[in-house]
DRENDO-1510 file (C-alpha; in Angstrom, 1 decimal, always signed):
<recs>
REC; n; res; u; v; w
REC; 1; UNK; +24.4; +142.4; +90.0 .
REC; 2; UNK; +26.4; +139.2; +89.8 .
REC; 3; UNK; +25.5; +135.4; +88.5 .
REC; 4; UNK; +27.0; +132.7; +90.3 .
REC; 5; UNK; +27.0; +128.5; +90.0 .
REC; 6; UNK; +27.0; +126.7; +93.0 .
REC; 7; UNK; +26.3; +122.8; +93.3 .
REC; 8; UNK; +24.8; +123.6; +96.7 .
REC; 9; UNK; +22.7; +126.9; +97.9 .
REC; 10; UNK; +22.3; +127.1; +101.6 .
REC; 11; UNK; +19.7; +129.9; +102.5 .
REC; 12; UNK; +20.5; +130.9; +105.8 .
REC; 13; UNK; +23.5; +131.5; +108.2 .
REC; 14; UNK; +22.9; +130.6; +111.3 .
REC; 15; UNK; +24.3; +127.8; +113.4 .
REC; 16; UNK; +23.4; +125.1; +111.5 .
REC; 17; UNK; +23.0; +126.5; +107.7 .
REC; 18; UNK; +27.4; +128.0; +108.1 .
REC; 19; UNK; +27.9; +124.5; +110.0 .
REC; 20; UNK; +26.1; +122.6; +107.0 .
REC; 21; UNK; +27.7; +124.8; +104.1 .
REC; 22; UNK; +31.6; +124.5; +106.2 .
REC; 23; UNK; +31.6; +120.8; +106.4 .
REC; 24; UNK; +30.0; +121.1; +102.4 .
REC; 25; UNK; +33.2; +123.2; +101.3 .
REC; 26; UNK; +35.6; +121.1; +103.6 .
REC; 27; UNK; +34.6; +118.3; +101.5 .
REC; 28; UNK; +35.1; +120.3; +98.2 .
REC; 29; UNK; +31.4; +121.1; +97.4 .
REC; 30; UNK; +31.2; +124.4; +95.7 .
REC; 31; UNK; +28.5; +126.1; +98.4 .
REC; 32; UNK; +26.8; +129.9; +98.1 .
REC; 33; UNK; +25.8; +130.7; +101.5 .
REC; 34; UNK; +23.1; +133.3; +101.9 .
REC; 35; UNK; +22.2; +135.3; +104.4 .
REC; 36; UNK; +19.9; +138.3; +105.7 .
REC; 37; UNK; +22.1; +139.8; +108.5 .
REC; 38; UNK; +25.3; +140.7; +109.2 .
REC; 39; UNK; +25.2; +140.0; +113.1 .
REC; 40; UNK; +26.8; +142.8; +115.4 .
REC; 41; UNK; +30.3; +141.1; +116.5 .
REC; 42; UNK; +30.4; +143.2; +120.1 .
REC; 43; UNK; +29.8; +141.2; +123.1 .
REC; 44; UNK; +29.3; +143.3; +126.6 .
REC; 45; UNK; +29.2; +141.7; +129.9 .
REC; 46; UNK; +26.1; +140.5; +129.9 .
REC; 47; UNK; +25.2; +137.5; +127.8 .
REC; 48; UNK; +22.2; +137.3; +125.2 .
REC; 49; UNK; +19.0; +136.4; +125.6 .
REC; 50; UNK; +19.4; +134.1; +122.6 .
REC; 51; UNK; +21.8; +131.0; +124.1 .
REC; 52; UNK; +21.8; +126.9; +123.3 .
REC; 53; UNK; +22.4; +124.2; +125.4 .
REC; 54; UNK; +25.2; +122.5; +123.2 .
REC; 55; UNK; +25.5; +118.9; +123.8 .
REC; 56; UNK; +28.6; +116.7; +123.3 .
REC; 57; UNK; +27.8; +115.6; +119.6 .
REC; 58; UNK; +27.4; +119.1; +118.9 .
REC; 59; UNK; +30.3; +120.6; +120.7 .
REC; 60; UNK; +32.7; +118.4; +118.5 .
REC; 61; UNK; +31.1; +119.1; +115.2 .
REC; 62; UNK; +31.8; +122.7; +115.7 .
REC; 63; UNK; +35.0; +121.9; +117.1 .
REC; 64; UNK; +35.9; +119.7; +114.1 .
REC; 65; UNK; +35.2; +122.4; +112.2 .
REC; 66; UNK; +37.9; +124.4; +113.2 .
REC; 67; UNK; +34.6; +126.7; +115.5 .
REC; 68; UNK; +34.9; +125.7; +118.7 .
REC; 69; UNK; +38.0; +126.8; +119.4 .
REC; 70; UNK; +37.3; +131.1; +118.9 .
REC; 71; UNK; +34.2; +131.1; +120.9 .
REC; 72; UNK; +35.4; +133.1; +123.8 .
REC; 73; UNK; +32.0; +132.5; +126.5 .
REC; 74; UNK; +31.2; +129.0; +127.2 .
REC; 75; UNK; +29.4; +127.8; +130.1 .
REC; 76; UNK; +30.3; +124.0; +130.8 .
REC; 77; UNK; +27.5; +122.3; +133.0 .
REC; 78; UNK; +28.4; +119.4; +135.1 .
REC; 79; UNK; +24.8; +118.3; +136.3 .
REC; 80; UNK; +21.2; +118.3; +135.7 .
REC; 81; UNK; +18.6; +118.7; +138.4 .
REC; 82; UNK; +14.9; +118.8; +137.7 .
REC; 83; UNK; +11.9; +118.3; +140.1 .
REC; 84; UNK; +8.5; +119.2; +140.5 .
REC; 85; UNK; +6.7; +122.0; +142.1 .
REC; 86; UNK; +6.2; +121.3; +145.7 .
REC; 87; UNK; +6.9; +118.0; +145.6 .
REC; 88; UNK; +9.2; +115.1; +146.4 .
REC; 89; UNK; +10.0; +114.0; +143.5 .
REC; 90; UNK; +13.7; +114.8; +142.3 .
REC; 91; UNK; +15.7; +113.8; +138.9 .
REC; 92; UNK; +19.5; +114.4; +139.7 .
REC; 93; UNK; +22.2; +113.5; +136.4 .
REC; 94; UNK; +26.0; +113.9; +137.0 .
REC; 95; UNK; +28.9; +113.7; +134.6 .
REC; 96; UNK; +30.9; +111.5; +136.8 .
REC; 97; UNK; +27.9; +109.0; +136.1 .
REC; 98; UNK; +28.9; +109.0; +132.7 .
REC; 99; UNK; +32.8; +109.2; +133.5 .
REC; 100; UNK; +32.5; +112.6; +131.4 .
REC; 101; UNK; +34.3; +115.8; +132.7 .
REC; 102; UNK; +30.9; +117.8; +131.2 .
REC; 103; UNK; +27.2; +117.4; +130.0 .
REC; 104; UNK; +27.2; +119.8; +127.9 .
REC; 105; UNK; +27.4; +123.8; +127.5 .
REC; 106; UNK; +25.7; +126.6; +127.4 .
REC; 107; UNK; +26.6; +129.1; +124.7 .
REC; 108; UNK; +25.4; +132.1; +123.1 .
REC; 109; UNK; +24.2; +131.4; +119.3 .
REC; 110; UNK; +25.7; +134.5; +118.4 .
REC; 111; UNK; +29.3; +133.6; +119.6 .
REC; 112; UNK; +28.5; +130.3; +117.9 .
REC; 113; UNK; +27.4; +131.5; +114.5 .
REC; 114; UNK; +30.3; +134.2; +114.5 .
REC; 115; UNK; +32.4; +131.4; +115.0 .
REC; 116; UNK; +31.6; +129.6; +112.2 .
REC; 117; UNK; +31.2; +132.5; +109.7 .
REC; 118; UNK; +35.2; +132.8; +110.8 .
REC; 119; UNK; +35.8; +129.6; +109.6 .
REC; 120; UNK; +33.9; +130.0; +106.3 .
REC; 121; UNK; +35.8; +133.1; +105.1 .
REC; 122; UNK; +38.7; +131.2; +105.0 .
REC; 123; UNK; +37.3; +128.3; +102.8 .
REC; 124; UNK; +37.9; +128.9; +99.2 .
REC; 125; UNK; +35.3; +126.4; +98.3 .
REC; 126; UNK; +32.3; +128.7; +99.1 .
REC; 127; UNK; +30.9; +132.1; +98.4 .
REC; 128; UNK; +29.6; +134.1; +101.1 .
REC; 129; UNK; +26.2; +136.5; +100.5 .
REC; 130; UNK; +25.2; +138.7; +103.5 .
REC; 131; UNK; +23.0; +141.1; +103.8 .
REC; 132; UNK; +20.9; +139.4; +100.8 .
REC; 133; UNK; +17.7; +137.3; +101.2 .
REC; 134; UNK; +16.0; +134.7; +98.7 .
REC; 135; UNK; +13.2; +136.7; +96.3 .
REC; 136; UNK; +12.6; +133.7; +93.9 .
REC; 137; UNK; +13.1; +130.6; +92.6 .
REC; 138; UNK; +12.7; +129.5; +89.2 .
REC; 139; UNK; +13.1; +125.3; +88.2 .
REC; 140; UNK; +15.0; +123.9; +85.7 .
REC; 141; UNK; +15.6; +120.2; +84.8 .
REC; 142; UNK; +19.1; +120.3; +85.7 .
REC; 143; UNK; +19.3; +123.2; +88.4 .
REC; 144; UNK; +17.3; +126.0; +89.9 .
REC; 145; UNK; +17.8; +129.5; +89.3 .
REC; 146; UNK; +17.8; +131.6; +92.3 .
REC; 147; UNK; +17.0; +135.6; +92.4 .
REC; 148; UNK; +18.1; +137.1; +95.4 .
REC; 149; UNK; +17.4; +140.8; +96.5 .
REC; 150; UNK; +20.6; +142.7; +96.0 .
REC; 151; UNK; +19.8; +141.8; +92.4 .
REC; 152; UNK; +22.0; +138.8; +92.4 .
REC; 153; UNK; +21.3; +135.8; +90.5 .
REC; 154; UNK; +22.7; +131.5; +91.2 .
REC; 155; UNK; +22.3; +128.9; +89.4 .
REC; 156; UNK; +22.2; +126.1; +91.6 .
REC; 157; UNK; +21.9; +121.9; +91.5 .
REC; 158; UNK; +20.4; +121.8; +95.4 .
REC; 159; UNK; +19.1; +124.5; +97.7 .
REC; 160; UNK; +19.1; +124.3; +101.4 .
REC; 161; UNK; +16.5; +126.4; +103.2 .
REC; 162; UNK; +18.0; +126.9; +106.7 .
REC; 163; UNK; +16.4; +130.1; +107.0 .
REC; 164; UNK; +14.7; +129.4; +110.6 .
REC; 165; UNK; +11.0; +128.2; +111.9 .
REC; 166; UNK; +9.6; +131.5; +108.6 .
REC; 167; UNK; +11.6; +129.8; +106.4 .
REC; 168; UNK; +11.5; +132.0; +102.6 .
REC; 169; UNK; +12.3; +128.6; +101.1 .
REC; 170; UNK; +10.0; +126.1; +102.9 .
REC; 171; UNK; +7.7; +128.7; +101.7 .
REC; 172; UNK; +8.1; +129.5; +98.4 .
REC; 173; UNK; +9.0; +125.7; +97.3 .
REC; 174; UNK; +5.1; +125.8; +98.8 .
REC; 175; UNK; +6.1; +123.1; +101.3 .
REC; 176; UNK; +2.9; +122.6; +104.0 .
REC; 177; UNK; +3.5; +122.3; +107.6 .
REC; 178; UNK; +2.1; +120.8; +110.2 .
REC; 179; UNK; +1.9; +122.9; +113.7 .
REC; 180; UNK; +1.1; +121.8; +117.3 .
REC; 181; UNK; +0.3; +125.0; +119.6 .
REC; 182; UNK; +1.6; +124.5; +122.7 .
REC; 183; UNK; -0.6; +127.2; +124.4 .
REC; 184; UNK; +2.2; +128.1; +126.3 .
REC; 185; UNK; +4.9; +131.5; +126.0 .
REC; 186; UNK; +8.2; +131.6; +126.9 .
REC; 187; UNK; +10.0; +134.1; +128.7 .
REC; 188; UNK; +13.3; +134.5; +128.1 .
REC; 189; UNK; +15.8; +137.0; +130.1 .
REC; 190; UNK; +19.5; +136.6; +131.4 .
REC; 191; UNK; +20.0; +137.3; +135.1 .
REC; 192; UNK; +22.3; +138.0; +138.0 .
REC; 193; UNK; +21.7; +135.0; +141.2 .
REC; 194; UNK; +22.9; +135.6; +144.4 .
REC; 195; UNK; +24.0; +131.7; +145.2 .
REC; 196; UNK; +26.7; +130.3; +141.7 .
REC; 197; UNK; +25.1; +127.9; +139.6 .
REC; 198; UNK; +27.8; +125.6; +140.2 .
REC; 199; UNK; +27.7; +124.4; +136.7 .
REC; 200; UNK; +24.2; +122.7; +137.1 .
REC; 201; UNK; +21.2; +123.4; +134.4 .
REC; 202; UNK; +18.0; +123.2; +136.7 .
REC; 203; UNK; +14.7; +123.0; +135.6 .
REC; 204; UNK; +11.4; +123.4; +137.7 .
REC; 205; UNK; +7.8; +121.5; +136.7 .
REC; 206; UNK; +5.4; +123.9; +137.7 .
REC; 207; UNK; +1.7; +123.4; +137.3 .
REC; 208; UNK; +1.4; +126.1; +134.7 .
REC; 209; UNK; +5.1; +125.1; +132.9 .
REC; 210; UNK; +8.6; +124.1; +133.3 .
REC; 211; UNK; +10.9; +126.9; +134.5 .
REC; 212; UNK; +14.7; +126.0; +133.4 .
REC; 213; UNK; +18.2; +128.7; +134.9 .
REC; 214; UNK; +20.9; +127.4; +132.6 .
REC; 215; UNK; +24.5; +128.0; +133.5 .
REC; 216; UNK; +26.3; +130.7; +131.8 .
REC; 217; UNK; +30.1; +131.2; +131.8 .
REC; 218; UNK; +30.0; +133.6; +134.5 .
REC; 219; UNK; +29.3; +131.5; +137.8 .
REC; 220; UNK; +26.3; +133.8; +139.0 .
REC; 221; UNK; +25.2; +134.7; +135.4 .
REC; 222; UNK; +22.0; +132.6; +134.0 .
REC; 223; UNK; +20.1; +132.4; +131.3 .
REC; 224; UNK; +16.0; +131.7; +132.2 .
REC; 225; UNK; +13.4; +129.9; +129.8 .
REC; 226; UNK; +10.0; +130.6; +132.1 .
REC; 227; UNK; +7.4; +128.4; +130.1 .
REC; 228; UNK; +3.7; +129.4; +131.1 .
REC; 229; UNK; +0.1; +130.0; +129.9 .
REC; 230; UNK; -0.7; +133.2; +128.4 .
REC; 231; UNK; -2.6; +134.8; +131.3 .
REC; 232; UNK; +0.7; +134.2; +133.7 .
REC; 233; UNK; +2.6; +135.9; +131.2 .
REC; 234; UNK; +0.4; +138.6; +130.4 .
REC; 235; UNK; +0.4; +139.4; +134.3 .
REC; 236; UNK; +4.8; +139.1; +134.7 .
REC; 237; UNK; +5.0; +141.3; +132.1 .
REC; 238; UNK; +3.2; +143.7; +133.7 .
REC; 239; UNK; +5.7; +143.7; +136.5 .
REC; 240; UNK; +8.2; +145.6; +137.0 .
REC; 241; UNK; +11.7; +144.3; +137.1 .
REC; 242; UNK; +12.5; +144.7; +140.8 .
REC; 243; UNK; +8.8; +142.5; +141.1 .
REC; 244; UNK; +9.5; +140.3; +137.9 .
REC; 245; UNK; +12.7; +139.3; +139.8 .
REC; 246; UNK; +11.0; +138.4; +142.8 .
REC; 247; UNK; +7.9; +136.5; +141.9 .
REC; 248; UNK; +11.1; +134.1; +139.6 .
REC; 249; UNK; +12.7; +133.3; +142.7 .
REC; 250; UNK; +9.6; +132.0; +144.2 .
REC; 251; UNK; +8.5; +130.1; +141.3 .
REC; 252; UNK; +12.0; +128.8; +141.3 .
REC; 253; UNK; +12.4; +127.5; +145.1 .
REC; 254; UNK; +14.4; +130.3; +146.0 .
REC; 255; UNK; +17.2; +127.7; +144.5 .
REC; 256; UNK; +19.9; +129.8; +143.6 .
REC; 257; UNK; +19.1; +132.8; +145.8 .
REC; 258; UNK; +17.6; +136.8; +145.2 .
REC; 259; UNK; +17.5; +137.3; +141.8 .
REC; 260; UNK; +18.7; +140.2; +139.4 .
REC; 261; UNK; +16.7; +140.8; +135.8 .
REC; 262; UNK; +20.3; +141.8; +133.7 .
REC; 263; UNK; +18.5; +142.0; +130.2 .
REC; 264; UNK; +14.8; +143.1; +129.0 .
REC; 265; UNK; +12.5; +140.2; +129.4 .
REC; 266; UNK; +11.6; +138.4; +125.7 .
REC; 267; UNK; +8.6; +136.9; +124.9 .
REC; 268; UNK; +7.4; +134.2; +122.7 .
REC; 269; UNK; +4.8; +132.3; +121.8 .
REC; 270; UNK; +5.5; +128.2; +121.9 .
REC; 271; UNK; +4.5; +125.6; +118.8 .
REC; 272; UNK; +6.1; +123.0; +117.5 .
REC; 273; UNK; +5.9; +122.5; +113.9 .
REC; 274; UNK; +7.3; +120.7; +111.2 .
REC; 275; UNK; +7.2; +120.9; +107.7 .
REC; 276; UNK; +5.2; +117.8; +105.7 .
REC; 277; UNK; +8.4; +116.9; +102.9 .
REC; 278; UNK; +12.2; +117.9; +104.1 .
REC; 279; UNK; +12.9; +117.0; +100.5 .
REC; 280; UNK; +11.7; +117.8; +97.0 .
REC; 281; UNK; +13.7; +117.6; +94.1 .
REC; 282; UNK; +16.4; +119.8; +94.2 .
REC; 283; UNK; +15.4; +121.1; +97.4 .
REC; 284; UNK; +16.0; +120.1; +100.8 .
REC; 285; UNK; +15.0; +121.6; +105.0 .
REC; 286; UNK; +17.4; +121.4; +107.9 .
REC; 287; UNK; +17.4; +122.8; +111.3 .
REC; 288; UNK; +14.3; +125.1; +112.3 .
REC; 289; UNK; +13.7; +125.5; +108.7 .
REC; 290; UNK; +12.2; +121.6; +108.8 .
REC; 291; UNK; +10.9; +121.5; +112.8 .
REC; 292; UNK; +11.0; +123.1; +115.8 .
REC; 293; UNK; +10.2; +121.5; +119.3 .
REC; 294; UNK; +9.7; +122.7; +122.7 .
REC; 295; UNK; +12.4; +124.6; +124.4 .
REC; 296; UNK; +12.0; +121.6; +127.5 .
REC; 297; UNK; +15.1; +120.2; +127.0 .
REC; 298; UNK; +17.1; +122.7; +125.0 .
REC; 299; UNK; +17.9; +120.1; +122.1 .
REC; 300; UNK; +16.6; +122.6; +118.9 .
REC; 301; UNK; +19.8; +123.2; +117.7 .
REC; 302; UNK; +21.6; +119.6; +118.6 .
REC; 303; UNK; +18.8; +118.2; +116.5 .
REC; 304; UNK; +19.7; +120.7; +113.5 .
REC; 305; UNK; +23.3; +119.7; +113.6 .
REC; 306; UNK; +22.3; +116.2; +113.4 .
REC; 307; UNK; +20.1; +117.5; +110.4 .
REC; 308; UNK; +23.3; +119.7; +108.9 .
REC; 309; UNK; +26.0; +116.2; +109.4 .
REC; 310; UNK; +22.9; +113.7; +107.9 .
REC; 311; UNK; +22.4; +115.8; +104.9 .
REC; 312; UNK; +26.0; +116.6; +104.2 .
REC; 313; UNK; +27.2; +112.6; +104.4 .
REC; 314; UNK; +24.5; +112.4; +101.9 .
REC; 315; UNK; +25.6; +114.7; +99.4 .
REC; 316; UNK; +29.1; +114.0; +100.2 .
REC; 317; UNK; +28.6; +110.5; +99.4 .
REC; 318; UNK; +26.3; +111.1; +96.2 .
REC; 319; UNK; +29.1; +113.6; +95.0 .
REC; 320; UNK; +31.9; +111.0; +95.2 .
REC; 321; UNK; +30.2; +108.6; +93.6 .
REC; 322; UNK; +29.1; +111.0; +91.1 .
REC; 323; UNK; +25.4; +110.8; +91.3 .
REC; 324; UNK; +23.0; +114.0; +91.1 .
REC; 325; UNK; +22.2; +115.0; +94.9 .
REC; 326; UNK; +19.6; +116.8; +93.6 .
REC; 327; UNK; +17.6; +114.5; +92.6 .
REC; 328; UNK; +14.7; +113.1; +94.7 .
REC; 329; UNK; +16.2; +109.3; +95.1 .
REC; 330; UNK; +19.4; +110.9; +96.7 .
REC; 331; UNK; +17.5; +113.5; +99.0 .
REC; 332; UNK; +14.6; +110.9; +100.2 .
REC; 333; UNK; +16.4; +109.0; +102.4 .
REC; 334; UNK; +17.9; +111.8; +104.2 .
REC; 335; UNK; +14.3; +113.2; +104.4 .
REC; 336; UNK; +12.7; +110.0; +106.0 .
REC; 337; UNK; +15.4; +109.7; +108.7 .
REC; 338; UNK; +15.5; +113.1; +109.7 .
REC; 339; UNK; +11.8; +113.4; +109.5 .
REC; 340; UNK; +11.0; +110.3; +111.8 .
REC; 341; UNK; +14.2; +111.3; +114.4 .
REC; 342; UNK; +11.8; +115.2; +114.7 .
REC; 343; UNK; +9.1; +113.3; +115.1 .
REC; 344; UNK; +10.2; +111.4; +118.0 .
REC; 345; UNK; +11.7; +114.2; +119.6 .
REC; 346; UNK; +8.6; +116.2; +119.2 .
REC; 347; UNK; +6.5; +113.3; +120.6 .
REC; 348; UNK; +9.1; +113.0; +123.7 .
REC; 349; UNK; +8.6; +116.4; +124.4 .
REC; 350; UNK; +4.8; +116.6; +124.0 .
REC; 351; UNK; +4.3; +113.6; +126.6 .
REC; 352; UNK; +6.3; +115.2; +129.0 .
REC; 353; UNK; +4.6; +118.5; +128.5 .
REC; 354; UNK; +1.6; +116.5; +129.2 .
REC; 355; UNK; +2.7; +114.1; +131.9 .
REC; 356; UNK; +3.4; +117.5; +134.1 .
REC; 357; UNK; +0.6; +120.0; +132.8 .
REC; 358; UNK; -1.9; +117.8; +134.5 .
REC; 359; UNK; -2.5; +118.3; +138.4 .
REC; 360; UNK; -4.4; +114.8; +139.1 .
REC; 361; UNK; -2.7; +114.1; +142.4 .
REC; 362; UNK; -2.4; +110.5; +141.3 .
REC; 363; UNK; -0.2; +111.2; +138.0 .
REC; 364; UNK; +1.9; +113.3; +140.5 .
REC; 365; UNK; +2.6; +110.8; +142.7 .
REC; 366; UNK; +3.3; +108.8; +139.4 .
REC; 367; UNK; +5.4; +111.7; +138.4 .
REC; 368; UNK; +7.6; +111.6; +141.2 .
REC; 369; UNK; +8.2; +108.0; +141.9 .
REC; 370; UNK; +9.3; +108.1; +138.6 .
REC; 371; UNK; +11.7; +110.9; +139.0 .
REC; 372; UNK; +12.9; +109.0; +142.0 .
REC; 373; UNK; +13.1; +105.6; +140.0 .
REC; 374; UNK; +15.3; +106.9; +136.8 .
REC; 375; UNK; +17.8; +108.8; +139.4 .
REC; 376; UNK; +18.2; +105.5; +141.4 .
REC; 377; UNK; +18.8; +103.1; +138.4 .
REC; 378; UNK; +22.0; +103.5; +137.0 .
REC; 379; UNK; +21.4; +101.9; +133.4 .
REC; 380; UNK; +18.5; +103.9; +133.3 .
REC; 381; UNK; +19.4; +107.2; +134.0 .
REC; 382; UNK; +22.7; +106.5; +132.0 .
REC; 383; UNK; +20.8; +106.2; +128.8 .
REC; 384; UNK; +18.9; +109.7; +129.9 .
REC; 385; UNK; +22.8; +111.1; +130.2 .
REC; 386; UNK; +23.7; +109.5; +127.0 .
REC; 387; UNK; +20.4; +110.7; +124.4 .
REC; 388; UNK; +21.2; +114.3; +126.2 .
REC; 389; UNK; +25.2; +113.8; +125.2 .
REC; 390; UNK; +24.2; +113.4; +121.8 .
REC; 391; UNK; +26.1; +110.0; +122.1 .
REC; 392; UNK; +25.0; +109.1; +118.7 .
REC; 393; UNK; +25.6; +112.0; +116.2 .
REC; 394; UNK; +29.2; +110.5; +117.6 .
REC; 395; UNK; +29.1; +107.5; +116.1 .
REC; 396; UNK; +27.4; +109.2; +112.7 .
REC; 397; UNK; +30.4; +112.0; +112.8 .
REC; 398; UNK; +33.4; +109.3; +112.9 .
REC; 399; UNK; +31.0; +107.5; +110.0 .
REC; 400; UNK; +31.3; +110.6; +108.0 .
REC; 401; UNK; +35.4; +111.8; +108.8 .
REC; 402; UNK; +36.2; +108.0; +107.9 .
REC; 403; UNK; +35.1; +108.2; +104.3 .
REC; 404; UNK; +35.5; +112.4; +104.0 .
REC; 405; UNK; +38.0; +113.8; +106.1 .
REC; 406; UNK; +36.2; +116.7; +106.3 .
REC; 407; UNK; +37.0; +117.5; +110.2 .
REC; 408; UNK; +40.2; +118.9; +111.6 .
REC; 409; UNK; +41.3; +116.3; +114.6 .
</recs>
């Protein structure tokens, strides 16, 4: 049993709580970082199930913190193709339209988060506890007083819950959520192709749900997010793999080829949720821990790193000019942004679940005319490009190295 003081807990080690507590410590923020799992370091030759699409912002926020640079397996995509299911309809992005050498990239969260934790042992400013989970949290007027598992106790000004969509701390700070049940599940698998990706993320609108093959680093290696209604699943689950492979290569256009199941196939079921308050006092939600969206458009974890660079140019700030970012005042408006940018993520994605779930054949022809339009008009699809590049958490990342230094160059 230990006691420790921290001026920020962060309850979870994933992507973004290691990339929220390393750009806490780089800015001299004495951080605990807690987490369940120790996360097996040995990678084989075929990728994980588990993998982001990392957009620009995010790729320099990990690379500014020192991350980028170890993670071995990255799959670079150039392009973005998605149409609809037997139809004309076609919505074609490029770098070079964008005069960018990439997109994006497809990584492993595993390679990612194992990257980080690297980083983290070698910051002085915080304390690293893993295996150990959250057991309970007692308030205080000046701090809270955390119990942890192992027996371990911190006494803490702010804690973090980044502890994923069962967040321990969302729940025991007894913050409400609100969810939205898709009615969709997701089957997740990495697989062989016959044809290389080419470095292009694809993604298929199909009657009963999008379909997406996303680019791994090897060139005929991808990782599939099949989005359909329970009853389709129920029935390719069934299937055996040889089967499985097939029926995916006719859902997908036979795009890339004969097909090759390298991995079990995962299933999940799809909501979106998010929690009521990402603030309390002395308490505040980031990444999965405050929302989670549809996997459409892959932008889950870029919207938690935008969460983990908000929160930490607000505490940053509060700390130098010595105010208490604990308290409520400092926290809200961190809260309210981050809030209202989930919201309109979640909204995005929930109109264009809609706008493609529904078979009227006018909407189609609506559908693809608008596909068409946004791939013909420059400006337009340039602002698609640039919302997917993460163009933005750009301009809030130079905002935060100007006044903290806090990113290698």
């Amino acid at each position: 049993m230990a006691f420790m003081e921290a001026q920020v807990t962060v309850v979870g080690g994933g992507m973004v709580g290691a990339a929220l507590a390393l750009m806490l410590g780089r800015g001299g923020i004495k951080v605990v970082l807690v987490d369940g799992h120790e996360p097996n370091q040995d990678f084989g030759p075929v990728a994980d199930t588990r993998v982001s699409a990392i957009s620009e912002g995010s790729r320099q926020i990990l690379a500014g913190l020192g991350a980028w640079q170890h993670i071995a397996r990255k799959g670079p995509y150039q392009a973005m193709e998605v149409w609809e299911k037997d139809s004309f309809g076609k919505l074609a992005f490029s770098a070079e339209d964008v005069k960018a050498e990439v997109l994006g990239h497809i990584v492993e969260n595993r390679q990612i988060q194992l990257a980080l934790w690297q980083e983290i042992r070698q910051c002085p400013a915080i304390t690293f506890k893993a295996p150990a989970k959250l057991a309970a949290i007692n308030e205080g007027e000046q701090n809270l007083m955390l119990s942890l598992d192992n027996g371990d106790m911190v006494a803490t000004r702010l804690l973090v819950g980044a502890d994923g969509a069962n967040s321990q701390v969302r729940a025991l700070a007894d913050i409400p959520i609100v969810f939205h049940d898709y009615g969709h599940h997701a089957l997740v698998a990495t697989v062989k192709t016959e044809l290389p990706h080419q470095g292009a993320a694809r993604q298929i609108f199909r009657p009963q749900g999008p379909l997406a093959f996303l680019p791994l680093w090897d060139v005929n290696q991808c990782s599939i997010v099949w989005s359909t209604v329970p009853q389709e699943a129920d029935a390719l689950m069934a299937l055996d793999s040889t089967d499985f492979a097939n029926q995916l290569r006719l859902a997908f256009d036979n795009r890339l080829g004969a097909v090759e199941l390298l991995s079990e196939v995962q299933r999940l079921p799809l909501m979106a949720r998010y929690a009521r308050d990402f603030v309390k006092p002395r308490m505040a939600l980031v990444g999965d821990a405050a929302h989670t969206i549809h996997p459409l458009a892959g932008q889950g974890v870029n919207l938690g790193l935008a969460d983990a660079l908000a929160l930490a140019e607000t505490l940053l700030d509060a700390a130098m000019d010595e105010r208490d970012f604990g308290s409520l005042k400092v926290l809200a408006p961190y809260g309210r942004a981050r809030k209202a940018a989930a919201i309109k993520m979640l909204a995005a994605m929930n109109g264009l679940k809609t706008l493609f779930g529904v078979a009227n054949p006018l909407l189609k022809v609506m559908r693809n005319l608008g596909l068409n339009g946004v791939s013909s008009v420059a400006p337009v699809k340039r602002v698609f490009i640039e919302e997917a590049r993460g163009v933005v958490v750009l301009d809030q990342l130079l905002s935060v190295q100007k006044k903290h230094q806090i990113f290698s160059p």
